[in-house]
GUVO-134256 format. One record per atom (N, C-alpha, C): residue number from 1; atom name; x negated, y, z negated. Coordinates in nm, 4 decimals, padded with zeros to 6 digits. Layout:
% residues N
NUM, CA, X, Y, Z
...
This chain:
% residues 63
1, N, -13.0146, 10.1591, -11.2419
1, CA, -12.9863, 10.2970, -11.2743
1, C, -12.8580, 10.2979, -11.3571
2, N, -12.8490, 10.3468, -11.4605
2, CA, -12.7217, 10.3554, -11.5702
2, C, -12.6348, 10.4987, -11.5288
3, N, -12.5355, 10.5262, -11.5288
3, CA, -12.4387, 10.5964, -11.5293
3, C, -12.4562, 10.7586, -11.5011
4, N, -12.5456, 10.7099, -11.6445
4, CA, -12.5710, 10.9027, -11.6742
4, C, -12.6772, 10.9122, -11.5515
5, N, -12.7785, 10.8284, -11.5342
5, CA, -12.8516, 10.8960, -11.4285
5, C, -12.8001, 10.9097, -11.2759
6, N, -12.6616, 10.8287, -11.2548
6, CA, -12.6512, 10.8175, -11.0996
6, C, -12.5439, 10.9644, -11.1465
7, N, -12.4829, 10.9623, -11.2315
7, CA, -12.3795, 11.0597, -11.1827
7, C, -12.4983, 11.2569, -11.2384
8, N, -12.6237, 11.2340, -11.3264
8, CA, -12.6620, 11.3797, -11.3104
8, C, -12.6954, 11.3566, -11.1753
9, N, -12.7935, 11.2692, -11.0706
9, CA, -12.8643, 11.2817, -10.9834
9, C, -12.7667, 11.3197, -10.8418
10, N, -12.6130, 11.2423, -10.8486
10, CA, -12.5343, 11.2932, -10.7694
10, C, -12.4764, 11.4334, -10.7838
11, N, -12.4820, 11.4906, -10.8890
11, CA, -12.4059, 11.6005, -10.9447
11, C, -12.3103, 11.5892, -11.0130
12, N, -12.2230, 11.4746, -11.0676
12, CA, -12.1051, 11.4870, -11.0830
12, C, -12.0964, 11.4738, -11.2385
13, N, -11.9532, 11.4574, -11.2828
13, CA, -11.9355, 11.3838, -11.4191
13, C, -11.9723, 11.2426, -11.4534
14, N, -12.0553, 11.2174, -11.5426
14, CA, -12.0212, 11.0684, -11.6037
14, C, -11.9113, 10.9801, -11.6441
15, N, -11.8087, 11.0977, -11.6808
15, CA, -11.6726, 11.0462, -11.6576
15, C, -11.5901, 10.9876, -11.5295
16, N, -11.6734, 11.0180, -11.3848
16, CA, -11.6349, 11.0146, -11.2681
16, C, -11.6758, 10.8837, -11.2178
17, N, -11.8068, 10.9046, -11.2468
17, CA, -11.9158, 10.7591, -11.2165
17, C, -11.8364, 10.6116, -11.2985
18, N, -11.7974, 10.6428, -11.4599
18, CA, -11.7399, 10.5322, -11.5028
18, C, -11.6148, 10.5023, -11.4725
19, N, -11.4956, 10.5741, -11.4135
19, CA, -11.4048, 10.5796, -11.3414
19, C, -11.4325, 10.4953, -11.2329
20, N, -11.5173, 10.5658, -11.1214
20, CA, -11.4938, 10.4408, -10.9956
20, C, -11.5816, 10.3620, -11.0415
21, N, -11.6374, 10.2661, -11.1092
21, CA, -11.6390, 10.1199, -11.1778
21, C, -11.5818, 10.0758, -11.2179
22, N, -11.4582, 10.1473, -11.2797
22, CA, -11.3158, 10.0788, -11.3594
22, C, -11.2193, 10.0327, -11.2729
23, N, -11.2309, 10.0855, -11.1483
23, CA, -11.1088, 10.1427, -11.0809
23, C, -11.1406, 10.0335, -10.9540
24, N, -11.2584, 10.0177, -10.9144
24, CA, -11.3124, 09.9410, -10.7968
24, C, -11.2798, 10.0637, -10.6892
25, N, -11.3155, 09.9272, -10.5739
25, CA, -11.2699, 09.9958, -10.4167
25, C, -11.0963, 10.0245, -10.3702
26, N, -11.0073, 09.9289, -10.4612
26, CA, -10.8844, 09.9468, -10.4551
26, C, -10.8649, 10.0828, -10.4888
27, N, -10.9077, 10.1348, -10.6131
27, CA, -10.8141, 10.2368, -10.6626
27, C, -10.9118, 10.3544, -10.6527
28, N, -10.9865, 10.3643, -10.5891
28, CA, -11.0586, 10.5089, -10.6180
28, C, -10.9886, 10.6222, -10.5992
29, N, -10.9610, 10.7165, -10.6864
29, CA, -10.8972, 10.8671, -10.6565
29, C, -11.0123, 10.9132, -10.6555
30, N, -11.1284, 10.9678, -10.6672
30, CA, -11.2100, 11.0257, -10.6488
30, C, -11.2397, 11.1184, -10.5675
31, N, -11.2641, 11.2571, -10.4959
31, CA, -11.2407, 11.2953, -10.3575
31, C, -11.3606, 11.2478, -10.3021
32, N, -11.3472, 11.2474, -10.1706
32, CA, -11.4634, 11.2134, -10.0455
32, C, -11.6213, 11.2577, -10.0908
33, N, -11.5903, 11.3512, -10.1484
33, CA, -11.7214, 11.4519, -10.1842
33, C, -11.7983, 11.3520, -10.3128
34, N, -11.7272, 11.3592, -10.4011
34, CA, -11.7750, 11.2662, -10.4768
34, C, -11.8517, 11.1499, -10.4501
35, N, -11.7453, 11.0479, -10.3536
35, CA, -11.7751, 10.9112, -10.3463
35, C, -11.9343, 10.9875, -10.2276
36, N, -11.9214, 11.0473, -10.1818
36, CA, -12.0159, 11.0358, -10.0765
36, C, -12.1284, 11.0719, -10.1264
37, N, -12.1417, 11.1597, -10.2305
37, CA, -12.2335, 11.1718, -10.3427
37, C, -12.3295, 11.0726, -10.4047
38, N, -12.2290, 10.9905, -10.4542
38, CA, -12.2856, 10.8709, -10.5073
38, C, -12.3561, 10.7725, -10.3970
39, N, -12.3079, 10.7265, -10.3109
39, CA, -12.3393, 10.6774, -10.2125
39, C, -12.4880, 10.7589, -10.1331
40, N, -12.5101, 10.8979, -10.1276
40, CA, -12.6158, 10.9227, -10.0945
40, C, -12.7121, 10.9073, -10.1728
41, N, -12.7197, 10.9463, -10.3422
41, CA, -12.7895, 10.8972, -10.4325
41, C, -12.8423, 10.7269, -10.4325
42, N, -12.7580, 10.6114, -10.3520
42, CA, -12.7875, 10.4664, -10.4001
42, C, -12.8456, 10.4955, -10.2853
43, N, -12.8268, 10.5043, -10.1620
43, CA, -12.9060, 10.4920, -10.0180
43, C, -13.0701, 10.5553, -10.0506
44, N, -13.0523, 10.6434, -10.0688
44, CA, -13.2638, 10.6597, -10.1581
44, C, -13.2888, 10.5928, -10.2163
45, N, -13.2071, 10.4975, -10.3135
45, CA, -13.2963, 10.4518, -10.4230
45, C, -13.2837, 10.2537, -10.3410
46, N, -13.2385, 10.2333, -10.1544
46, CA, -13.2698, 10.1285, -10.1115
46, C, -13.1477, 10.0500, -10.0559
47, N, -13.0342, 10.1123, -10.1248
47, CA, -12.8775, 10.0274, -10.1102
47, C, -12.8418, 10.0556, -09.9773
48, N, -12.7637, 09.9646, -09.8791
48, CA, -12.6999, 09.9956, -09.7605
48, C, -12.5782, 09.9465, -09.7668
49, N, -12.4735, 10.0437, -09.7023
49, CA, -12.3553, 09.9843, -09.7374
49, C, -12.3422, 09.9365, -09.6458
50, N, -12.2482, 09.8369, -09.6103
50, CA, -12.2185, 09.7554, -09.4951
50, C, -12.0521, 09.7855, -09.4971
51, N, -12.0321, 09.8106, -09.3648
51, CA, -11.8870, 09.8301, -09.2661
51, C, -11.8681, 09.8006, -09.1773
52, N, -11.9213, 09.7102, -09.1224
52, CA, -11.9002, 09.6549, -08.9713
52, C, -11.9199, 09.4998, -08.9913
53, N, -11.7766, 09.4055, -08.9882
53, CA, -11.7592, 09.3058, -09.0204
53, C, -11.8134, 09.2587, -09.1149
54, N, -11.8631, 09.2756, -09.2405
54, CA, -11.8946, 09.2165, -09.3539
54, C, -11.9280, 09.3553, -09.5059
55, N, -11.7835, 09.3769, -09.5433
55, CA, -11.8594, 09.4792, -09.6108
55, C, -11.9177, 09.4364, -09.7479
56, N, -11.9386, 09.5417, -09.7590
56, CA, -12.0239, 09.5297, -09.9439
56, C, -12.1987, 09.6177, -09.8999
57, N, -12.2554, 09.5781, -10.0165
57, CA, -12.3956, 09.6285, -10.0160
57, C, -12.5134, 09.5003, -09.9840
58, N, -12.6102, 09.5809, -10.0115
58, CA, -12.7838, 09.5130, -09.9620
58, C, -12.8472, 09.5845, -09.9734
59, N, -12.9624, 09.5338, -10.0130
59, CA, -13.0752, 09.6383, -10.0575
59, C, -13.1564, 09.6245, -09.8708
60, N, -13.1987, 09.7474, -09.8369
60, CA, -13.2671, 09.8007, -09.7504
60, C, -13.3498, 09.7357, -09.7074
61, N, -13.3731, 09.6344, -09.5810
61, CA, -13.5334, 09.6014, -09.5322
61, C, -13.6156, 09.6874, -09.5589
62, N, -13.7603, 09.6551, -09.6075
62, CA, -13.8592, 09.7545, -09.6038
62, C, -13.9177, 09.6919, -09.5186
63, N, -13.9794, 09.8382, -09.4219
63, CA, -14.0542, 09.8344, -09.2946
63, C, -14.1843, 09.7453, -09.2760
């Protein structure tokens, strides 16, 4: 998924979306709303984030 589609499908700016890629997990200013945005948009399309002793992503077991 490229830019323009994660940030129309989240709602936000494309300017926002290429921001936290520039910026990483260190520097995000972004507010909560945002990041959580994006993050609900990748979780449909299969991504799981991981926070409990090993973070980062993975794509979703399918059932």
């Amino acid at each position: 998924m490229d830019q323009g589609t994660l940030a129309k499908r989240a709602g936000i700016n494309i300017n926002t979306v290429s921001a936290m890629e520039k910026k990483g997990a260190e520097g995000l200013t972004s507010g909560l709303d945002k990041v959580r945005a994006v993050m609900t948009v990748l979780e449909a399309e299969g991504i799981e984030f991981l926070n409990h002793g090993s973070p980062g992503v993975r794509l979703k077991a399918k059932p």
